[in-house]
PATOR-919510 format. One record per residue (C-alpha): x, y, z; residue number from 1. Coordinates in steps of 0.001 Angstrom, whole numbers, always signed. Example, Ala and Ser with C-alpha at 12.3 -4.5 7.8 and 13.67 -1.06 7.14 Angstrom:
// PATOR-919510
east,north,up,num
+12300,-4500,+7800,1
+13670,-1060,+7140,2
//
This chain:
// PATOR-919510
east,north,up,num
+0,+0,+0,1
+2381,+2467,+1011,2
+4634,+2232,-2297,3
+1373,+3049,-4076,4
+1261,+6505,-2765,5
+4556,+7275,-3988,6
+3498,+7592,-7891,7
+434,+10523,-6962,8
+3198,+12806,-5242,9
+5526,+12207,-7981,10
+3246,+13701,-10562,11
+2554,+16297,-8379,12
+6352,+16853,-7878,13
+6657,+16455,-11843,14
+4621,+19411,-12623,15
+6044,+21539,-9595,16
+9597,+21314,-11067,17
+7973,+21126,-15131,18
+9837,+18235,-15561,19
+8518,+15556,-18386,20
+6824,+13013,-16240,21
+8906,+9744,-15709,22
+7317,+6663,-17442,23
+7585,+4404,-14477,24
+5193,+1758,-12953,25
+5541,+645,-9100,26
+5777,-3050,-9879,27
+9455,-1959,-12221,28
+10564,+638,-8912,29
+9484,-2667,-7202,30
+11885,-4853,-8564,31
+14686,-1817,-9606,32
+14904,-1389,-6002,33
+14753,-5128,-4932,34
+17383,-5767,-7517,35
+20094,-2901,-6700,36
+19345,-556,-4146,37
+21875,+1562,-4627,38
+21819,+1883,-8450,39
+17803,+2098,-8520,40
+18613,+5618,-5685,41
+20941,+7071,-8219,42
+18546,+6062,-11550,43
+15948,+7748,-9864,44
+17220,+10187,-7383,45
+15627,+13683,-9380,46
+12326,+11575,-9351,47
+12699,+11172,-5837,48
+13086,+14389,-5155,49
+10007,+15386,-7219,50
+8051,+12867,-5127,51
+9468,+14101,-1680,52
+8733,+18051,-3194,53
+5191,+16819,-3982,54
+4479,+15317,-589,55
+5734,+18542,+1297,56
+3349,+20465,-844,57
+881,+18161,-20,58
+1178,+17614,+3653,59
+294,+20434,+5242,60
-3329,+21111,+3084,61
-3894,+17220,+4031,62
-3294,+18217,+8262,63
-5154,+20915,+7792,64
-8282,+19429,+6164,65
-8036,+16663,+8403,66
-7859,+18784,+11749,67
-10662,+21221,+10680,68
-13283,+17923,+9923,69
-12027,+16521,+13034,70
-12171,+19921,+15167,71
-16056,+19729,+13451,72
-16701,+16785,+14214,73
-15489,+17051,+17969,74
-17260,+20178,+18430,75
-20395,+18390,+17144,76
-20378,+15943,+19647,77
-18455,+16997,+22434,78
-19873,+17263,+25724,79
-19845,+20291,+28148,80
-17646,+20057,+30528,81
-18200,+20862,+34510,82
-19496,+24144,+35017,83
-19498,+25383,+31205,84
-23832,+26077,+30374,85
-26677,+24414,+32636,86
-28537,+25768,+35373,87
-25256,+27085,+37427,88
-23201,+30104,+37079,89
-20480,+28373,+35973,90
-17745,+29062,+38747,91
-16688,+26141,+40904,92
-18298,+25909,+44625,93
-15857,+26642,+47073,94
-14952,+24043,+49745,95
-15366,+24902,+52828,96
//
């Protein structure tokens, strides 16, 4: 699964840097890399950078949209806590 989301932030990478997108399908990075490690890094290295680009672009639009449906949701079905609305005025009682 995770290999699969490398190929969306490379395209996005790709047209960040106007480069001519790579033809390249995950099952041949599959085996490149499983083959020669090293040789598939260097082969590739510019189109890892476009990927890594693309997911820093990405990122923080993805956090945000994900906190502010989340902060929604919460606030849709959070429950008040001690003292906040009701019948009281909201202050602690004081122990005596």
């Amino acid at each position: 699964m995770k290999p699969l989301l490398i190929l969306p932030f490379l395209r996005i990478g790709e047209r960040l840097f106007q480069a001519t997108p790579m033809p390249i399908s995950l099952v041949e990075l599959t085996r490149h890399f499983g083959e020669a490690p090293l040789a598939t890094l260097q082969e590739f290295s510019w189109s890892f950078v476009h990927a890594i680009t693309g997911w820093l672009v990405v990122s923080p639009l993805l956090l945000a949209l994900i906190f502010s449906i989340l902060l929604a949701i919460f606030n849709l079905t959070s429950w008040p806590w001690p003292g906040e609305g009701g019948s009281g005025s909201g202050k602690t009682p004081a122990v005596s």
